[in-house]
C-alpha positions in Angstrom: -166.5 -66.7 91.4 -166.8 -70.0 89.3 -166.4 -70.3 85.6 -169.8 -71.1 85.0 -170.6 -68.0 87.1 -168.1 -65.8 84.9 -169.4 -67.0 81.7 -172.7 -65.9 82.5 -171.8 -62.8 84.0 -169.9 -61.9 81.2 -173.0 -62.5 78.7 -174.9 -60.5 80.5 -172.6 -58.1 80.5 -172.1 -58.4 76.9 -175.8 -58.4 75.7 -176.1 -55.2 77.8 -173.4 -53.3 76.0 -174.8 -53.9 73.1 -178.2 -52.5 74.5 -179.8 -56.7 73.2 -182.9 -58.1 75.0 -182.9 -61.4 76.1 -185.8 -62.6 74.3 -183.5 -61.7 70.7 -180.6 -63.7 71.8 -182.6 -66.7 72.7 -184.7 -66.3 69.6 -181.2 -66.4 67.9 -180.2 -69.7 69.9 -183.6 -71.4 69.4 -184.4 -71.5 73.2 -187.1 -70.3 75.4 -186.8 -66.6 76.9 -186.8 -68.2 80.3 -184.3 -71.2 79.7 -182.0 -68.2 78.4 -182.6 -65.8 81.3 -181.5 -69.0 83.3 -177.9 -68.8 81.5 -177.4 -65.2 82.6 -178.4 -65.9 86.3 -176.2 -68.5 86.3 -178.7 -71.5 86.8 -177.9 -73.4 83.8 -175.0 -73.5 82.1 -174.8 -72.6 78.1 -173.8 -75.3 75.3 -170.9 -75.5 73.5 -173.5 -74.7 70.5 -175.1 -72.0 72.2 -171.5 -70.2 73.2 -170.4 -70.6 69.3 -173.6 -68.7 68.4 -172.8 -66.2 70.7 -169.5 -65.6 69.9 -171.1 -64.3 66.5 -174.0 -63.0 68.1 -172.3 -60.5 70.0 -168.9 -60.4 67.1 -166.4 -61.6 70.0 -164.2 -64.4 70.7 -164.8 -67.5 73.0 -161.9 -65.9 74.9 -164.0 -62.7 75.5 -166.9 -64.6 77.2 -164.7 -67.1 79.5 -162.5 -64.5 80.2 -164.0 -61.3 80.0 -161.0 -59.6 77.9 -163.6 -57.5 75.5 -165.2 -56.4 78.6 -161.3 -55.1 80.4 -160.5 -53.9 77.2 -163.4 -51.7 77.1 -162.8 -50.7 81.2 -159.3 -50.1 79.8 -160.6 -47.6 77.0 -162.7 -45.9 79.0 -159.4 -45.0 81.1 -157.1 -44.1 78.5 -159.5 -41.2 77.5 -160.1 -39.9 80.9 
């Protein structure tokens, strides 16, 4: 998987977890719904400005979205308590 791929896997992942519609988070990044749902499927990839806004969209580090650590953590969690 590419790192662009990644990135936008791992935002989707992330706006899912928090239970977020696209149409919020690109009302929050001052883009279209569509341009937006483009990120996420990996057709376009996001600006430096949009990534910074969604590191404080979804309360996460830059880290978390290239590398998907939030998203282990939380696999990681989830295991600990079974």
């Amino acid at each position: 998987m590419s790192n662009t791929k990644t990135i936008t896997s791992n935002l989707k992942i992330l706006r899912e977890k928090r239970g977020i519609k696209q149409k919020f988070i690109a009302e929050q990044l001052g883009i279209s719904a569509n341009y937006y749902s483009q990120i996420e499927n990996g057709h376009r990839q996001p600006q430096l400005e949009h990534l910074i806004k969604l590191r404080n969209i979804f309360n996460v580090s830059l880290d978390d979205i290239f590398f998907n650590n939030e998203i282990a953590k939380c696999e990681n969690d989830k295991k600990e308590v079974s």
